[in-house]
C-alpha positions as CSV (number, residue, x, y, z in Angstrom):
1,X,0.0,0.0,0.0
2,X,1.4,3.4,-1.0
3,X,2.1,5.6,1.6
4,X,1.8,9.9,1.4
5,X,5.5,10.0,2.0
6,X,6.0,7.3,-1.1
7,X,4.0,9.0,-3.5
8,X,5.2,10.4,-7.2
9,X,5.8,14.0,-7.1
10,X,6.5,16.6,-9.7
11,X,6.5,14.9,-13.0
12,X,6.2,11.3,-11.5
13,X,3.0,11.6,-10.7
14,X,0.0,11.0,-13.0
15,X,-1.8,13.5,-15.4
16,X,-5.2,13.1,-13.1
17,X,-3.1,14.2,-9.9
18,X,-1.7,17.1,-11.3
19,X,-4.9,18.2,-12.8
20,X,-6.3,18.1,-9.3
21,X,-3.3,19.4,-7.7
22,X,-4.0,22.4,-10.3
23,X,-7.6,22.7,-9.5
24,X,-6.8,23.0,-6.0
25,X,-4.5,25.7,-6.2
26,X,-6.8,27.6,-8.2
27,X,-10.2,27.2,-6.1
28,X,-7.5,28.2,-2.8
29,X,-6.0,31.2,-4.9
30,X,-9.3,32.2,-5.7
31,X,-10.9,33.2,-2.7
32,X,-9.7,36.1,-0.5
33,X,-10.4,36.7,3.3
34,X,-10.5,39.8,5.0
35,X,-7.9,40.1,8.1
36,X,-6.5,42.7,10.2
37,X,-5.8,41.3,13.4
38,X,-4.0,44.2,14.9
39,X,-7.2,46.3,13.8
40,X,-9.2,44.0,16.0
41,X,-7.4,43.9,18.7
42,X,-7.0,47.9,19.0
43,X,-10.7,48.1,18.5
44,X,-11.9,46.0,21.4
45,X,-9.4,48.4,23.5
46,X,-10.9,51.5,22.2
47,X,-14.4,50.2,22.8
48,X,-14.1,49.9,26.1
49,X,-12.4,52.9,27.0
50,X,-15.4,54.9,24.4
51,X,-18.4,53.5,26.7
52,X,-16.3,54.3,30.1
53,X,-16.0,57.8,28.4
54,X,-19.9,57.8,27.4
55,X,-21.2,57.0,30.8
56,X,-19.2,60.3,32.3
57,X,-20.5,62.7,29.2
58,X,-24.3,61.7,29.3
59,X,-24.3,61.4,33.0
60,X,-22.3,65.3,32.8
61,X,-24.5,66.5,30.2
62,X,-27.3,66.4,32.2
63,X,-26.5,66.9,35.3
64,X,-24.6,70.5,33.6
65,X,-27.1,70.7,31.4
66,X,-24.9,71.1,28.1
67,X,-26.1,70.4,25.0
68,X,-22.8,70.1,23.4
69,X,-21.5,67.9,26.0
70,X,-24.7,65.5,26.1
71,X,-24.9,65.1,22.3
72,X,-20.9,64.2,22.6
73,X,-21.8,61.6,25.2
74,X,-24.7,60.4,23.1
75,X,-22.7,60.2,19.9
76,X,-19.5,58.6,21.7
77,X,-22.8,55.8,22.6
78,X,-23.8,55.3,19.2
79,X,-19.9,55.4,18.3
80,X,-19.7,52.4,20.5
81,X,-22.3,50.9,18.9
82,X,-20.7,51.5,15.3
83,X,-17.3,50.0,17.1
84,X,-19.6,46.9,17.9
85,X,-20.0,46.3,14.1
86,X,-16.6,46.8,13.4
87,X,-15.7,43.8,16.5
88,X,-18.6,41.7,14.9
89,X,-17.3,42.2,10.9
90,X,-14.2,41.0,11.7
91,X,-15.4,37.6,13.9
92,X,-17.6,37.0,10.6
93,X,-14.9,36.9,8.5
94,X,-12.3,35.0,10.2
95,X,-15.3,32.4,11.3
96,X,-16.3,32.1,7.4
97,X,-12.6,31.8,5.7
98,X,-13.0,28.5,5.1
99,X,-16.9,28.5,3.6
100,X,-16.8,27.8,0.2
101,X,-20.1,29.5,-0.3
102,X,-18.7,32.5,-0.5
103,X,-17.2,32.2,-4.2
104,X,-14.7,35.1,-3.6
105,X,-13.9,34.3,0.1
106,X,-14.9,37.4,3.3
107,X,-13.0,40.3,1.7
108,X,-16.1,42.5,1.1
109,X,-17.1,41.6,4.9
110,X,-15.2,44.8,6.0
111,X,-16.7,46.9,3.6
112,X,-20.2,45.9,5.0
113,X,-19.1,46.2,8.1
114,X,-18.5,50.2,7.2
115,X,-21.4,51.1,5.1
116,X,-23.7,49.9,8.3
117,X,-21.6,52.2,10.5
118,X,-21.7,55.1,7.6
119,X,-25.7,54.6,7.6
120,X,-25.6,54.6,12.1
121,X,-22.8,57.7,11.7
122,X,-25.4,59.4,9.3
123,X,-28.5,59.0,11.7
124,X,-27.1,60.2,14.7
125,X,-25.9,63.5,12.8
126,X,-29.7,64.3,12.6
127,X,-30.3,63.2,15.6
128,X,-27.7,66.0,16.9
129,X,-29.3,68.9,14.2
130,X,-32.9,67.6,16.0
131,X,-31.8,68.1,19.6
132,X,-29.9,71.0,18.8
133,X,-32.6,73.1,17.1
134,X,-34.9,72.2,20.0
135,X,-32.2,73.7,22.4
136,X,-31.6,76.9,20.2
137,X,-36.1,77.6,20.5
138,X,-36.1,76.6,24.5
139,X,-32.7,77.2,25.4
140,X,-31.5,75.3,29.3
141,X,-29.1,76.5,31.8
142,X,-25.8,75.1,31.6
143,X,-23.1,75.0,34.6
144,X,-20.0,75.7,32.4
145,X,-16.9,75.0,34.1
146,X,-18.1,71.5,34.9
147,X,-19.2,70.8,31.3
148,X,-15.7,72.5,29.8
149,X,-13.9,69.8,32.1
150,X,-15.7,66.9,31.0
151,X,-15.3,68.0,27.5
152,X,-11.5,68.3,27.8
153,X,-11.6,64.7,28.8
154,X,-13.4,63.5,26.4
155,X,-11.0,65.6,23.7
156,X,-7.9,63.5,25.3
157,X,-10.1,60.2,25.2
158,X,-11.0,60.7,21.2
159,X,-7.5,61.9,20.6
160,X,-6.1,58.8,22.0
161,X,-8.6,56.7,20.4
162,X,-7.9,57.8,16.8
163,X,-4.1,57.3,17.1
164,X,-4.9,53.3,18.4
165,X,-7.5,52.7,15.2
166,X,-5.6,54.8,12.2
167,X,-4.7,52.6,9.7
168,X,-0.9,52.6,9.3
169,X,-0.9,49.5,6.4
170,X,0.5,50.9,3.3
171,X,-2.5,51.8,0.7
172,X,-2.4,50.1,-2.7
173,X,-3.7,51.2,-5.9
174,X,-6.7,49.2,-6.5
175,X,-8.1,50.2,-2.7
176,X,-6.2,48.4,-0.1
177,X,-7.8,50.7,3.0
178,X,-9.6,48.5,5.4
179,X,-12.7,50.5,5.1
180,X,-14.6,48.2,8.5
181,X,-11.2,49.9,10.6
182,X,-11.7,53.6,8.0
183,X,-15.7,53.3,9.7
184,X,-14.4,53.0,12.9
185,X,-11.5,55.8,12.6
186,X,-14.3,58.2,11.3
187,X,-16.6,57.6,14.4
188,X,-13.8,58.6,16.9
189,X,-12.8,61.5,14.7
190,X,-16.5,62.5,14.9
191,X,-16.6,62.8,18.7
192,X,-13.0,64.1,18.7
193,X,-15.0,67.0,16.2
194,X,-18.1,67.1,18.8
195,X,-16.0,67.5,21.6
196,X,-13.7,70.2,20.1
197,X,-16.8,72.3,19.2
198,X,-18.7,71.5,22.8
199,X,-15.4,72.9,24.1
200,X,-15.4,76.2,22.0
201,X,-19.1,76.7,22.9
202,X,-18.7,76.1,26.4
203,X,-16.1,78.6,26.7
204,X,-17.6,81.3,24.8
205,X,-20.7,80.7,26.8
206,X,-19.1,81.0,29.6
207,X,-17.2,84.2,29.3
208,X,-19.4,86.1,26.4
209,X,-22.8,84.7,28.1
210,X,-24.1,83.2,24.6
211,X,-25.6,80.5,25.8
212,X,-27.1,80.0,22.3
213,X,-23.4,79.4,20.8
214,X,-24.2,75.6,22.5
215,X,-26.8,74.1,20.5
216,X,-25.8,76.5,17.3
217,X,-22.2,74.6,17.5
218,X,-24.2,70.9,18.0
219,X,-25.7,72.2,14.1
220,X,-22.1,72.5,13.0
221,X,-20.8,69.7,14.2
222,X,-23.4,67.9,12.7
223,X,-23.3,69.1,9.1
224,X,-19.6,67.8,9.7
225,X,-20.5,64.4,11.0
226,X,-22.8,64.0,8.1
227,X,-20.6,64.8,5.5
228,X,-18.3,62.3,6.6
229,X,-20.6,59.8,6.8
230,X,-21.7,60.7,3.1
231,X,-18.0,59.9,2.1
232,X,-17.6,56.5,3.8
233,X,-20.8,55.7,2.0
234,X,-19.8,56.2,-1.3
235,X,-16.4,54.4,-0.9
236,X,-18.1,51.7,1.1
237,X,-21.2,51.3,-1.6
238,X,-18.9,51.4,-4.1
239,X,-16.7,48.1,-2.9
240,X,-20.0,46.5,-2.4
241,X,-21.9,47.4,-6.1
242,X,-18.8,46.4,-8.1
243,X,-18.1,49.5,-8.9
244,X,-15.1,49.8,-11.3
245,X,-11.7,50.8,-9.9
246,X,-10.1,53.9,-10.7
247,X,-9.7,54.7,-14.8
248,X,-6.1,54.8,-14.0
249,X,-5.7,51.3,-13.0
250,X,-8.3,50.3,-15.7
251,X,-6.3,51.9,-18.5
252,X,-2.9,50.7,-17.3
253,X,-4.3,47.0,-17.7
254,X,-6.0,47.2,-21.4
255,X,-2.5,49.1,-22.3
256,X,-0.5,46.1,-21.3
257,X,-3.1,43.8,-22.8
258,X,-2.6,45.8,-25.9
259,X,1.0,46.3,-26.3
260,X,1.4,42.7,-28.1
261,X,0.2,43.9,-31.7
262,X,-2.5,41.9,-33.1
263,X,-4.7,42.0,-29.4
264,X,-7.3,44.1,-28.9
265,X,-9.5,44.3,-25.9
266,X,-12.7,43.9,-26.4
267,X,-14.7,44.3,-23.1
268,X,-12.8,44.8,-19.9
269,X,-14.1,44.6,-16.1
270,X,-12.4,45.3,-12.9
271,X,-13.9,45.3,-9.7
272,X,-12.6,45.0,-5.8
273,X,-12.6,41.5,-4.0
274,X,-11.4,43.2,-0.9
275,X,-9.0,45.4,0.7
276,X,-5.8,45.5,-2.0
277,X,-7.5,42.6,-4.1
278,X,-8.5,43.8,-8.1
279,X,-10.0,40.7,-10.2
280,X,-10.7,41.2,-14.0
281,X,-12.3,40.2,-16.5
282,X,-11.1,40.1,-19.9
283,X,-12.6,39.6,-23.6
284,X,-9.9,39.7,-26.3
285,X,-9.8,39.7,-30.2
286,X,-6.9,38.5,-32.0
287,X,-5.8,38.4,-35.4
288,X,-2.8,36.2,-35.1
289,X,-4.2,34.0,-31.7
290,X,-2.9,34.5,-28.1
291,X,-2.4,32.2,-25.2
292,X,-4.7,33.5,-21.8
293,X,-1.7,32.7,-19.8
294,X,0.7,34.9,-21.2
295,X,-1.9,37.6,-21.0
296,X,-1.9,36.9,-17.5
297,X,1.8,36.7,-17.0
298,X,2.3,40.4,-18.5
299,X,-0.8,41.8,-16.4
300,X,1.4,40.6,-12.9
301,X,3.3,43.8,-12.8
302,X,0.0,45.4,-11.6
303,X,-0.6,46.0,-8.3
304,X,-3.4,44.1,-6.3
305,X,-4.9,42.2,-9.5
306,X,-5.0,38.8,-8.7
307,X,-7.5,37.0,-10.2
308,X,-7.9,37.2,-13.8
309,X,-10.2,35.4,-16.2
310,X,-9.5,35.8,-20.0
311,X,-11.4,35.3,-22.9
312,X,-9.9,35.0,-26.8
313,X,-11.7,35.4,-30.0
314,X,-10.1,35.0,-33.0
315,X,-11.0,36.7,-36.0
C-alpha cells in the first residue's frame, strides 16, 4: 500500500493528480479573506475605554445641562455601537474563511461592516441637528466649568482613540484601505469633532454669556458628521456594487493587454474582491491568436490584481 511519503511527485505523478493538484490551487487562490488582526485587537481596547467615556459625558451633560457635552456623550454611545460592528465584521470573516459558499472568500465583509456604520454615523448627525434646534427655540441652563472639564476629557479620550484605530498599512492602488477599521476611525474622529466644538461653545458661553453658541455649534458639528458619513458611504457602496476601480488602474491593464500587436481588448471589467484585491475580466480579439496565460503573465506587474479570467476570439 502506497504511503503519502512514497507517493510520485513533480513529473512522477500521474496526469489526473496534477490536474487536481491544479484545480486545488486555483479554487484556494481564488478566494480572499479579509484580516487585520491588529485592527481587531485595537478596536476592542478602544471600545471599552469609548463606553467608560460615554457614561461620564451623558451622565455630565445632564446633570450640567450642556447640549454640546450631552450630544458628545450620546454620539461617543452610538460610536460604541458603530465599534460593535466593526468587532462583529471582523469575527464574521475569520469564522467564514473556510466556507466555500462564499465564491470570492470574506474580503467584502469589512466593507459591509463600514457602510452599516456610515448609515448609524449618518443618523445620529440628525439626531444632533434635531436636539440642537430644540435647544436653540427653548434654550436650558448650563453649569459651564463642569461641562468645559468633562469635554476636555473626552477631547484626550478621542484623541487617543484615533491614534490606536488609524490605519498605518500601506494603501495600494486598487483600494487596499480596510474601510470596516476607516468606519471605525471616522466615528472617533467624529466625537473628537463634537468634543472640540462642545469645548469652543462652552467657553464662549461662559465668558461672552451666549448661551445660544451651544446648541448652534451641535448644528455644525453635525453638518460635519454627516458629511463624513456621506463619504464613507460612497467608498463603502462602491466596494459592495462592483463599482469599477479607478480609470487609472483600468487603463494601465488594457495598455499592457494591448501592447502585443495583433490584441485588442474587447470588453474589460475590474472590480474589488477586498482590501488591496483587483480581479478582471477580460474579452480579447486576436488576429494572429494569443495564449490566456501569457496575458496573464504580463498583467502581474500590476498592483493588487489577482485573479484574472480571459477570454480570446479569434478573427
Amino acid at each position: 500500500m502506497e504511503t503519502e511519503d512514497e507517493r510520485p511527485t513533480g513529473e512522477e505523478r500521474g496526469p489526473s493528480e496534477r490536474l487536481g493538484d491544479a484545480a486545488a490551487d486555483l479554487t484556494h487562490g481564488h478566494r480572499f479573506h479579509f484580516r487585520n488582526p491588529a485592527g481587531e485587537r485595537r478596536t476592542r481596547a478602544v471600545v471599552a475605554l469609548t463606553l467608560v467615556m460615554m457614561a461620564v459625558e451623558v451622565t455630565a451633560g445632564v446633570a450640567f445641562g450642556s447640549m454640546a457635552l450631552l450630544a458628545d456623550g450620546w454620539h461617543m454611545g452610538t460610536h460604541a455601537a458603530a465599534l460593535g460592528i466593526t468587532l462583529i465584521a471582523y469575527w464574521y470573516a475569520r469564522r467564514h474563511e473556510d466556507d466555500p459558499s462564499f465564491t470570492f472568500g470574506t474580503g467584502k465583509v469589512g466593507a459591509l461592516g463600514g457602510f452599516a456604520s456610515s448609515v448609524g454615523l449618518a443618523l445620529v448627525s440628525l439626531a444632533m441637528a434635531a436636539e440642537s434646534i430644540r435647544r436653540l427655540v427653548a434654550p436650558e441652563r448650563i453649569r459651564f466649568d463642569e461641562a468645559i472639564l468633562v469635554a476636555v476629557v473626552g477631547l484626550v479620550v478621542n484623541l487617543a482613540s484615533a491614534l490606536m484605530l488609524r490605519d498605518r498599512r500601506p494603501h495600494g492602488r486598487g483600494g487596499a484601505r480596510d474601510l470596516n477599521l476607516r468606519a471605525a476611525y471616522m466615528h472617533v474622529l467624529a466625537d473628537a469633532l463634537t468634543s472640540v466644538t462642545a469645548i469652543v461653545a462652552l467657553v464662549i458661553g461662559r465668558f461672552a454669556g451666549w448661551v445660544w453658541l451651544d446648541p448652534a455649534m451641535g448644528l455644525v458639528g453635525a453638518a460635519v458628521i454627516l458629511k463624513w458619513s456621506a463619504g464613507l458611504l460612497r467608498d463603502t457602496s462602491e466596494v459592495l456594487l462592483d463599482r469599477s476601480v479607478d480609470a487609472g488602474t483600468v487603463s494601465r491593464i488594457r495598455e499592457i493587454v494591448e501592447a502585443e500587436g495583433g490584441i485588442e481588448v474587447a470588453d474589460l471589467h475590474v472590480w474589488r474582491l477586498g482590501p488591496g484585491r483587483l480581479a478582471a475580466e477580460i474579452s480579447l480579439v486576436s488576429k494572429r491568436g494569443c495564449a490566456p496565460a501569457d496575458v496573464k503573465a504580463r498583467l502581474a506587474q500590476v498592483p493588487d490584481l489577482v485573479h484574472v479570467t480571459v477570454e480570446v476570439n479569434e478573427v
